[in-house]
N, CA, C and O atoms as CSV, one atom per row, in Angstrom:
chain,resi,resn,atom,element,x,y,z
A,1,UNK,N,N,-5.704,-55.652,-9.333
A,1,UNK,CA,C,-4.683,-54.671,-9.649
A,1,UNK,C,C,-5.007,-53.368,-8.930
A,1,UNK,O,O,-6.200,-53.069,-8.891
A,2,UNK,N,N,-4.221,-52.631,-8.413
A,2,UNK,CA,C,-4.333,-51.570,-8.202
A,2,UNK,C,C,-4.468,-49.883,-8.848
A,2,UNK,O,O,-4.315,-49.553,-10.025
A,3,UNK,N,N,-4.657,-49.369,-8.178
A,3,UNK,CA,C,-5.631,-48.003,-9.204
A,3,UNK,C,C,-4.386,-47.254,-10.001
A,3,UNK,O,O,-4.564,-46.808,-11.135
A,4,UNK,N,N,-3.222,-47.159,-9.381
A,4,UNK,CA,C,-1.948,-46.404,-9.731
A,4,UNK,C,C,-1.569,-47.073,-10.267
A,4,UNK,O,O,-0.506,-46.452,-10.246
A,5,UNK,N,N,-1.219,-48.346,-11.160
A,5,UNK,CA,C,-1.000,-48.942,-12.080
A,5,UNK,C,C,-1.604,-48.469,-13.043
A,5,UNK,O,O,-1.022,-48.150,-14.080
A,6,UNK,N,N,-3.134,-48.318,-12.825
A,6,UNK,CA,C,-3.858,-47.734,-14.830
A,6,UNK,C,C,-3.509,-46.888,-14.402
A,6,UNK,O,O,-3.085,-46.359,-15.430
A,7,UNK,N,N,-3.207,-45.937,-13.348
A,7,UNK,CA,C,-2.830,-44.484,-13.616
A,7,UNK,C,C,-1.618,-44.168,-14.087
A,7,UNK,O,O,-1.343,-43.098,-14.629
A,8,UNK,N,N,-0.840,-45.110,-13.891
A,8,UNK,CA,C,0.634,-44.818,-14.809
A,8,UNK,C,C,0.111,-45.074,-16.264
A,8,UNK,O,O,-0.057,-44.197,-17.111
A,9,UNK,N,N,-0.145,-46.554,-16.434
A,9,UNK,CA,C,-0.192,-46.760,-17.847
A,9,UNK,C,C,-1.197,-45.436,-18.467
A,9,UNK,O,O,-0.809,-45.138,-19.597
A,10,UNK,N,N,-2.212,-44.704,-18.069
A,10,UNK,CA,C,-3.026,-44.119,-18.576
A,10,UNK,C,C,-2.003,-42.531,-18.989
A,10,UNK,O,O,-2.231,-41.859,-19.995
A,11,UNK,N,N,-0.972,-42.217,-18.027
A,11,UNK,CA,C,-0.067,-41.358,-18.208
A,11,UNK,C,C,0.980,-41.575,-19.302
A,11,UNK,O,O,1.166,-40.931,-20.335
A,12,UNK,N,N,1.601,-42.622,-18.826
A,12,UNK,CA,C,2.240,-43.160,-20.285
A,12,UNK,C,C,1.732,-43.126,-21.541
A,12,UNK,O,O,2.303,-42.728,-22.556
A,13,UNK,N,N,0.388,-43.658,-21.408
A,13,UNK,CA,C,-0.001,-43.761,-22.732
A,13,UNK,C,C,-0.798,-41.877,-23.595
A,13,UNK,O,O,-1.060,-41.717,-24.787
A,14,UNK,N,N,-0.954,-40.894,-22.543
A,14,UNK,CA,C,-0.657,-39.842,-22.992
A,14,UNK,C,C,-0.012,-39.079,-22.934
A,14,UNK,O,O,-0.291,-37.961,-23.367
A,15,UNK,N,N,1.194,-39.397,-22.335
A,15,UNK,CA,C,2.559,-38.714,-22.825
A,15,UNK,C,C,3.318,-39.058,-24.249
A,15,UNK,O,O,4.089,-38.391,-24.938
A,16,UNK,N,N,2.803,-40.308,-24.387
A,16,UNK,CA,C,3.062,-40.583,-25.986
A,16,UNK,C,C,2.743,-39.849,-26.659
A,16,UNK,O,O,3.398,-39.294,-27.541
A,17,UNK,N,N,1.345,-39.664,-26.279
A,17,UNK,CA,C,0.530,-39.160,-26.998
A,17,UNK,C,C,0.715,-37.966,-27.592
A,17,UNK,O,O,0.597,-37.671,-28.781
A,18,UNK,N,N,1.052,-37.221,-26.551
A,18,UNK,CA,C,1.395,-35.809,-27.153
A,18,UNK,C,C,2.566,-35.662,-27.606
A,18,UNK,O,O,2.767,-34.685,-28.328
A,19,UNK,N,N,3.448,-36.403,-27.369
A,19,UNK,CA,C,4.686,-36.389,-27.682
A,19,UNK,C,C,4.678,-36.560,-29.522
A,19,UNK,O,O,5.337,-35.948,-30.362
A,20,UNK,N,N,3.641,-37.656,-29.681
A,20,UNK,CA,C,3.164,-38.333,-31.152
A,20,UNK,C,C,2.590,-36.755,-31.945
A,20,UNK,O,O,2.807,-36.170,-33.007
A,21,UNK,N,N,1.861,-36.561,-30.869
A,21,UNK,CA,C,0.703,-35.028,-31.715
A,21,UNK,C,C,2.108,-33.984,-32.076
A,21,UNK,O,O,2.284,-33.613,-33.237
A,22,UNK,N,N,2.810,-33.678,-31.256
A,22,UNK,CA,C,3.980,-32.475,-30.740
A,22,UNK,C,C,4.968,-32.513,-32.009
A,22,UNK,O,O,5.126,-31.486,-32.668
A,23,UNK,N,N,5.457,-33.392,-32.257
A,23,UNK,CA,C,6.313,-33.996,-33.004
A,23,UNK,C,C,6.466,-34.364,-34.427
A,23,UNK,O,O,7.469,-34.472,-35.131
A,24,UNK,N,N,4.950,-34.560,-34.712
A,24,UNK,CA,C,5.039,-35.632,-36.292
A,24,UNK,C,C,4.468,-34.277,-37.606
A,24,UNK,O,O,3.980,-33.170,-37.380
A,25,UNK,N,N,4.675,-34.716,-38.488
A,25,UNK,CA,C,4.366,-33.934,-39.440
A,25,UNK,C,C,3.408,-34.392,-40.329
A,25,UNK,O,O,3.018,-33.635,-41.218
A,26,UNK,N,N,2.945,-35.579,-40.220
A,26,UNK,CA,C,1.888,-36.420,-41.014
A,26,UNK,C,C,0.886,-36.303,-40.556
A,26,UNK,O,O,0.960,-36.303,-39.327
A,27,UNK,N,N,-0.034,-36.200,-40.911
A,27,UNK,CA,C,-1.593,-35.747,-40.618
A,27,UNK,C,C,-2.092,-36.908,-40.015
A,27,UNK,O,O,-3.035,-36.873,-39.225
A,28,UNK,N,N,-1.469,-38.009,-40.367
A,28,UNK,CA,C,-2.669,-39.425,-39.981
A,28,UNK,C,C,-1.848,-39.676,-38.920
A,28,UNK,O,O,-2.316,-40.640,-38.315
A,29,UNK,N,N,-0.613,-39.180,-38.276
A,29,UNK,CA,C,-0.106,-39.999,-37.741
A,29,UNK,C,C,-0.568,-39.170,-36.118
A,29,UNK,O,O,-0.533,-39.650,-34.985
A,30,UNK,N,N,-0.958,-37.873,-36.544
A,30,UNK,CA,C,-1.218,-37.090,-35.448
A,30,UNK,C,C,-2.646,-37.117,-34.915
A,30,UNK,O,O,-3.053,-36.569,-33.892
A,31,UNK,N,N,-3.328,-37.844,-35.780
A,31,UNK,CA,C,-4.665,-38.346,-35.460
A,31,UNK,C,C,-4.789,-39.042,-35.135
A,31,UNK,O,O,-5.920,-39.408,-34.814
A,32,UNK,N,N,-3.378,-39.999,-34.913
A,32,UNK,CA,C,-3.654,-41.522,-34.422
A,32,UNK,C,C,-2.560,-41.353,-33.062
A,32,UNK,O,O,-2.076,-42.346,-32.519
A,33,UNK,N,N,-2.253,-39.914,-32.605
A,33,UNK,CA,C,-1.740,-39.635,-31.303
A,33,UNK,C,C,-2.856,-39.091,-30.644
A,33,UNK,O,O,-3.211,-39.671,-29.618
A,34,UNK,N,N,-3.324,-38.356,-30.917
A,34,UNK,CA,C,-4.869,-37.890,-30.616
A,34,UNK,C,C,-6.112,-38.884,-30.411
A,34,UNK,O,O,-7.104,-38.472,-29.811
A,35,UNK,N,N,-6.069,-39.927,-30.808
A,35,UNK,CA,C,-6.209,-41.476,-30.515
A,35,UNK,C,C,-5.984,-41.828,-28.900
A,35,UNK,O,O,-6.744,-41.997,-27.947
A,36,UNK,N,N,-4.395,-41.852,-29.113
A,36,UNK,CA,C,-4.013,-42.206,-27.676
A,36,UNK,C,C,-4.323,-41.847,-26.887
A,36,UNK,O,O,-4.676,-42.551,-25.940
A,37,UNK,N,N,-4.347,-40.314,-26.883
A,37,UNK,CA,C,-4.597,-39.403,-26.175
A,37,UNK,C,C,-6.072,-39.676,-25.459
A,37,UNK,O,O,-6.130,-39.293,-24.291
A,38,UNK,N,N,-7.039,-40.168,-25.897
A,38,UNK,CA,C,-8.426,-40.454,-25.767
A,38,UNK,C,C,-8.331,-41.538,-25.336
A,38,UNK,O,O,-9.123,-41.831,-24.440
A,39,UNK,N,N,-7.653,-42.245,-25.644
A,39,UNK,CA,C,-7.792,-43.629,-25.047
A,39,UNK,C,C,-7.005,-43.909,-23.433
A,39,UNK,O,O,-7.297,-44.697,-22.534
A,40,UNK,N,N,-6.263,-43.217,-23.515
A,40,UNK,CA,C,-5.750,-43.081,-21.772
A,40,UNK,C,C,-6.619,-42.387,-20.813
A,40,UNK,O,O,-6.872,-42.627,-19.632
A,41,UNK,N,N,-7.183,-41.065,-21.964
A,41,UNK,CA,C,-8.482,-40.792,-20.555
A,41,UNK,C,C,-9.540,-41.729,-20.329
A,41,UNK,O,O,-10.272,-41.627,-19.344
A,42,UNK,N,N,-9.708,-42.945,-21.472
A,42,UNK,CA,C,-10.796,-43.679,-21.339
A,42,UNK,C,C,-10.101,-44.947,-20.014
A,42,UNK,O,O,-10.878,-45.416,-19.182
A,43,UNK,N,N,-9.429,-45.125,-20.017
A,43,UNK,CA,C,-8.481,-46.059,-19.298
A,43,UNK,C,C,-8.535,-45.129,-17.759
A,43,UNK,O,O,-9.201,-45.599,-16.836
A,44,UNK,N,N,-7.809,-43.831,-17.577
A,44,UNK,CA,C,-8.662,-43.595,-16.271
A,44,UNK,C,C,-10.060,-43.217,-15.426
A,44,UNK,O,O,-10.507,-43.117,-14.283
A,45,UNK,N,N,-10.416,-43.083,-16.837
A,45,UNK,CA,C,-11.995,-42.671,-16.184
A,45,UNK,C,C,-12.891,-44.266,-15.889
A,45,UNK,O,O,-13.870,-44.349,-15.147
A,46,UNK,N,N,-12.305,-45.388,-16.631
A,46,UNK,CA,C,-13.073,-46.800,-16.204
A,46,UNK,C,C,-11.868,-46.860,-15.038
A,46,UNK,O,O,-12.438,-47.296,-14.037
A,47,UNK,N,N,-10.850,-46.685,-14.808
A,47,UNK,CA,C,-9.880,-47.028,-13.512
A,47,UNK,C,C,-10.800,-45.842,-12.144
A,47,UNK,O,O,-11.375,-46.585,-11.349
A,48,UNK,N,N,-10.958,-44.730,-11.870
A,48,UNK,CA,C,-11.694,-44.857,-10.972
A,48,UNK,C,C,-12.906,-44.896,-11.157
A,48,UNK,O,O,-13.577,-44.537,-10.189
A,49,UNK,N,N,-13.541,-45.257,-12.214
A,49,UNK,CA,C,-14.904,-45.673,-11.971
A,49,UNK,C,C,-14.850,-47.236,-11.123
A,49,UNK,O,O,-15.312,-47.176,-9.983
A,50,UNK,N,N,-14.533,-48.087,-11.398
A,50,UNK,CA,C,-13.996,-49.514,-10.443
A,50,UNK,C,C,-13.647,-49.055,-9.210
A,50,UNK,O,O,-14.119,-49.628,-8.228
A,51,UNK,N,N,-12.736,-47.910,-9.041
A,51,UNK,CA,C,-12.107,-48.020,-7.998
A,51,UNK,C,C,-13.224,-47.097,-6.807
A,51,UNK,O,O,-12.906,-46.774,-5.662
A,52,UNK,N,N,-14.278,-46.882,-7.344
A,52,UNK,CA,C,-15.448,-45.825,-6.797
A,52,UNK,C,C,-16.678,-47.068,-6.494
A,52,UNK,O,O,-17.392,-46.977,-5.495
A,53,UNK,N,N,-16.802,-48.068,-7.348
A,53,UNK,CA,C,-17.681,-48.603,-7.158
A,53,UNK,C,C,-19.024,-48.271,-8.102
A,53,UNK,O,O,-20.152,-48.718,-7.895
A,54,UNK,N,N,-18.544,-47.197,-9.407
A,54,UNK,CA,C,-19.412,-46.367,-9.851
A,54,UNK,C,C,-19.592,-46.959,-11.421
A,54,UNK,O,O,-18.594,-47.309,-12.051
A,55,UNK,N,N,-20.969,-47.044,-12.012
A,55,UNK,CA,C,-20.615,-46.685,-13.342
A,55,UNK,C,C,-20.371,-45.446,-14.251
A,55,UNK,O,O,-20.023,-45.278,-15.420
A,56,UNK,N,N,-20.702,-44.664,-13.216
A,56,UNK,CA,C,-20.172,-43.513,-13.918
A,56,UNK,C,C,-18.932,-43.391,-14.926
A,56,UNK,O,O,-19.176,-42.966,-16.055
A,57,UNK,N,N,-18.254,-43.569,-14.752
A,57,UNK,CA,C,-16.546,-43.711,-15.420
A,57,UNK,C,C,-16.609,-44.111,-17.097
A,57,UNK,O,O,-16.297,-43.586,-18.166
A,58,UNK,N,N,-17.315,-45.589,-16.530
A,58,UNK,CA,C,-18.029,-46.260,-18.057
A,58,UNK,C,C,-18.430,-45.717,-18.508
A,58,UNK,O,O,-17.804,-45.712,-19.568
A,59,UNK,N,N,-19.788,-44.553,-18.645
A,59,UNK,CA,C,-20.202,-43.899,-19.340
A,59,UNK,C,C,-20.044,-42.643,-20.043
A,59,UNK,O,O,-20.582,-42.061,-20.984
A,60,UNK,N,N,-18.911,-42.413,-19.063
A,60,UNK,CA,C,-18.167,-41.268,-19.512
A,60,UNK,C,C,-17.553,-41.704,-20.509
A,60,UNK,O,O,-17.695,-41.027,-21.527
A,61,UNK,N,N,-16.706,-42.895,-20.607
A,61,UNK,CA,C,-15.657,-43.628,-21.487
A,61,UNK,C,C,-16.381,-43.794,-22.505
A,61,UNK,O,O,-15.794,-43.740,-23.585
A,62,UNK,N,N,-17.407,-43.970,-22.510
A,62,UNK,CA,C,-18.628,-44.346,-23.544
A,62,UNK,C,C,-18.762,-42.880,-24.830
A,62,UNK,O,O,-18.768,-42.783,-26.058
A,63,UNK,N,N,-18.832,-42.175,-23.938
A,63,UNK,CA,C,-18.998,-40.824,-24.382
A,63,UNK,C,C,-17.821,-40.318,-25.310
A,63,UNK,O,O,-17.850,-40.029,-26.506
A,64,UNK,N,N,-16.788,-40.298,-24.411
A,64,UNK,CA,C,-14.839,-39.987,-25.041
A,64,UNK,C,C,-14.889,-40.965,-26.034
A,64,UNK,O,O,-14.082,-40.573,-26.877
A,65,UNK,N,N,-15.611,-42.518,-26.596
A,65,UNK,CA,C,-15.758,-43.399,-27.185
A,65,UNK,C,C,-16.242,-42.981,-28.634
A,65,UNK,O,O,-15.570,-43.026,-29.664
A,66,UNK,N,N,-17.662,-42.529,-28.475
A,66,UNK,CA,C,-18.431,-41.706,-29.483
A,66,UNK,C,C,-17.458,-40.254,-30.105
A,66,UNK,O,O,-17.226,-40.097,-31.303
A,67,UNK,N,N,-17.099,-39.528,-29.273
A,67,UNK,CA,C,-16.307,-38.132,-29.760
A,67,UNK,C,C,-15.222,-38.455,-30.858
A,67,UNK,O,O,-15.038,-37.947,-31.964
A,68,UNK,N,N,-14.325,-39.830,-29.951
A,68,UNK,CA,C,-13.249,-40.080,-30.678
A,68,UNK,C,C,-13.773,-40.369,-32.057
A,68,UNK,O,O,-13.120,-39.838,-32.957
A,69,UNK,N,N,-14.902,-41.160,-32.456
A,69,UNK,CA,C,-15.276,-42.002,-33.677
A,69,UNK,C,C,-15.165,-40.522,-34.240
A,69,UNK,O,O,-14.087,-40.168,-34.717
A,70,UNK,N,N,-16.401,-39.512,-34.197
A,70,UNK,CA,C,-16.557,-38.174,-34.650
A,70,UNK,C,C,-15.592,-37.741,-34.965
A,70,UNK,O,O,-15.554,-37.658,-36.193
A,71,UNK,N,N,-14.531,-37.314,-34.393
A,71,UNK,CA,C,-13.206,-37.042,-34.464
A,71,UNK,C,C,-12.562,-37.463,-36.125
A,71,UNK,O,O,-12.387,-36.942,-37.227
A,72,UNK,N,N,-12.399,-38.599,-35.498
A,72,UNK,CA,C,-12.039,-39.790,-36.829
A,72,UNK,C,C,-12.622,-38.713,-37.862
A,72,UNK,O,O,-12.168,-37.666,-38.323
A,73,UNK,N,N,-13.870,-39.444,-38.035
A,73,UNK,CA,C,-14.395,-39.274,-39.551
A,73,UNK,C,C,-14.356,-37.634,-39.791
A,73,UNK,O,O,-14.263,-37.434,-41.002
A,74,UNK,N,N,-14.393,-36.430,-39.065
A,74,UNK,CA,C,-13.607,-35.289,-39.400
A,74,UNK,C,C,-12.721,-35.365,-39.923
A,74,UNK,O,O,-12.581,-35.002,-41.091
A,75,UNK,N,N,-11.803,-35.887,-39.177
A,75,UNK,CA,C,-10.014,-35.334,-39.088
A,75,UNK,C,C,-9.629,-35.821,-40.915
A,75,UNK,O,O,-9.119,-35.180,-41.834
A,76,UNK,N,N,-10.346,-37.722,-40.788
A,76,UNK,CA,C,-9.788,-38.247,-41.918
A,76,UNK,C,C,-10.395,-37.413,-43.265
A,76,UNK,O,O,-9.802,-37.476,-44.341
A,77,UNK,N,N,-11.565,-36.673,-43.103
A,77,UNK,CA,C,-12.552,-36.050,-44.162
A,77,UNK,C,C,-11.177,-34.552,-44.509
A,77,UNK,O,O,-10.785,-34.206,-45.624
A,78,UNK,N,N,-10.843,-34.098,-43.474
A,78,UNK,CA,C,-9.728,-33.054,-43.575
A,78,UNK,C,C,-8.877,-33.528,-44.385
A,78,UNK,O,O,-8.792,-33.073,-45.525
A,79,UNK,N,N,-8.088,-34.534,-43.944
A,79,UNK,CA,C,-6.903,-34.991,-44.355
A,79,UNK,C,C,-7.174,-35.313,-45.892
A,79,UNK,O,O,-6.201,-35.196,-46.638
A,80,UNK,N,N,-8.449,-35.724,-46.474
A,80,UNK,CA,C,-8.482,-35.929,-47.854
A,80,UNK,C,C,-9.135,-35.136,-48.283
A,80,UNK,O,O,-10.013,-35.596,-49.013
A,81,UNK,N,N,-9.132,-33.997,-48.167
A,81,UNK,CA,C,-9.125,-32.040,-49.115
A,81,UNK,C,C,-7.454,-31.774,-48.605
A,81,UNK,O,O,-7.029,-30.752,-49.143
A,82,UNK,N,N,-6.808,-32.192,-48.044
A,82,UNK,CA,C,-5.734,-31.777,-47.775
A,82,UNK,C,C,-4.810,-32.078,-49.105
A,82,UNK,O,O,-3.870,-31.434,-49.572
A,83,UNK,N,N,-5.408,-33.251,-49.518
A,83,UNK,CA,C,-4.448,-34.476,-49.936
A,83,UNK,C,C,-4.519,-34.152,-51.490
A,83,UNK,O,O,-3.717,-34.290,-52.413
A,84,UNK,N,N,-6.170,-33.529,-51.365
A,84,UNK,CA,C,-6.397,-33.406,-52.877
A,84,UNK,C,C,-5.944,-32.232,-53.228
A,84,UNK,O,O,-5.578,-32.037,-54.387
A,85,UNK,N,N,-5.907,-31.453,-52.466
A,85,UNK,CA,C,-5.443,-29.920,-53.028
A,85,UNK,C,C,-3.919,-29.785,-53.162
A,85,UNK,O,O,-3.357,-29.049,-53.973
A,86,UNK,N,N,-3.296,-30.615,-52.234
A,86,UNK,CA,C,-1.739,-30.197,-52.458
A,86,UNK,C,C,-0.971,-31.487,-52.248
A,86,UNK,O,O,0.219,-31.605,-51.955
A,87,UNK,N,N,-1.961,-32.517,-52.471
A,87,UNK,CA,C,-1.400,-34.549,-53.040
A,87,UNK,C,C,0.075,-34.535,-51.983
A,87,UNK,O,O,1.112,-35.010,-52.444
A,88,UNK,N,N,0.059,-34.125,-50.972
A,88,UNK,CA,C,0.602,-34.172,-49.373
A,88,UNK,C,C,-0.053,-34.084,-48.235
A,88,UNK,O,O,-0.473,-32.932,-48.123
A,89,UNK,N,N,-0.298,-34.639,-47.475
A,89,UNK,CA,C,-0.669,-34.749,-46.245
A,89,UNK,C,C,0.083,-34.643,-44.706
A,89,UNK,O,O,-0.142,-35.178,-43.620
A,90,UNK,N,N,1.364,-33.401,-45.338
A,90,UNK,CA,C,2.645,-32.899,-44.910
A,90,UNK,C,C,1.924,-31.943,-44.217
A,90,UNK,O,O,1.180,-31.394,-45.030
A,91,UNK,N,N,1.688,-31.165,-42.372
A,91,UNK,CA,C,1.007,-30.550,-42.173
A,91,UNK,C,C,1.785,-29.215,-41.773
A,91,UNK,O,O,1.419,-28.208,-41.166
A,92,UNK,N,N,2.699,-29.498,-42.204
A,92,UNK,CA,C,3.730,-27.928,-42.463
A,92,UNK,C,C,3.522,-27.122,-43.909
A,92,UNK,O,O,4.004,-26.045,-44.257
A,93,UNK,N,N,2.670,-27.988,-44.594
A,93,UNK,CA,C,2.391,-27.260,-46.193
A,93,UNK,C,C,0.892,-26.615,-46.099
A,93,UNK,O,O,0.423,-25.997,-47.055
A,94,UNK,N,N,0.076,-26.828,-44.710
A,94,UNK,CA,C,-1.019,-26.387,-44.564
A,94,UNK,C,C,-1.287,-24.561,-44.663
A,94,UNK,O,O,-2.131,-23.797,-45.132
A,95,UNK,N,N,0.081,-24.470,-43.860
A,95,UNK,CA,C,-0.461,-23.008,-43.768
A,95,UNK,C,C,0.100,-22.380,-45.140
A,95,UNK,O,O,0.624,-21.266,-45.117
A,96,UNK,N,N,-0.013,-23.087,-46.294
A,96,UNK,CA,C,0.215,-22.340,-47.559
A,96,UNK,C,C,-1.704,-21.906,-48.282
A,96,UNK,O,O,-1.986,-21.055,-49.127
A,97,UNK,N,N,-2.749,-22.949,-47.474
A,97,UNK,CA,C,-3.523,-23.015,-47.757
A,97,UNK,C,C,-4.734,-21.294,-47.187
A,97,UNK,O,O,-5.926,-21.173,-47.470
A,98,UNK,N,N,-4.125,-20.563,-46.617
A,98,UNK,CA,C,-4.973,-19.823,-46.110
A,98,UNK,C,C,-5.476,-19.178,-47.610
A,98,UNK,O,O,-5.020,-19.091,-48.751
A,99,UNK,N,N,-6.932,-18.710,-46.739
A,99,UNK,CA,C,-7.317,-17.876,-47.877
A,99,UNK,C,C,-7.869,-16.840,-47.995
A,99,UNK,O,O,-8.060,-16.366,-49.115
């Protein structure tokens, strides 16, 4: 396959992405665009790592791999003080929370 093929799909798949983050009002659902989002850079960074001859790419992907997990277990740790304090996970009711 050629390199501009994952480079579309890797575009596609974060234009969703933000489109998903940009758009939604659910907390989980914007964490799971932020997802995508990670996962298309992981998709071009192994696309020219192949296309270099390098492992570099891989290990980078490796890396964006680990962050994302981190990520996760933040975001979801947020989302449930979110949930408990105002039993919505509506992220337009957040900024009632300042303090």
């Amino acid at each position: 396959m050629l390199l501009n093929q994952f480079l579309f799909l890797g575009a596609f798949l974060f234009c969703t992405g933000i489109y998903g983050a940009l758009s939604r009002k659910n907390a989980v659902l914007v964490l799971m665009s932020i997802e995508l989002i990670l996962n298309a850079v992981n998709i071009n960074l192994v696309a020219f790592g192949a296309f270099r001859d390098s492992p570099v790419g891989q290990v980078f992907a490796l890396f964006v791999i680990a962050i994302a997990a981190a990520e996760v277990g933040v975001g979801l740790a947020i989302v449930l003080i979110i949930y408990r304090n105002r039993r919505s996970i509506d992220l337009t009711q957040v900024d009632a929370m300042k303090g």
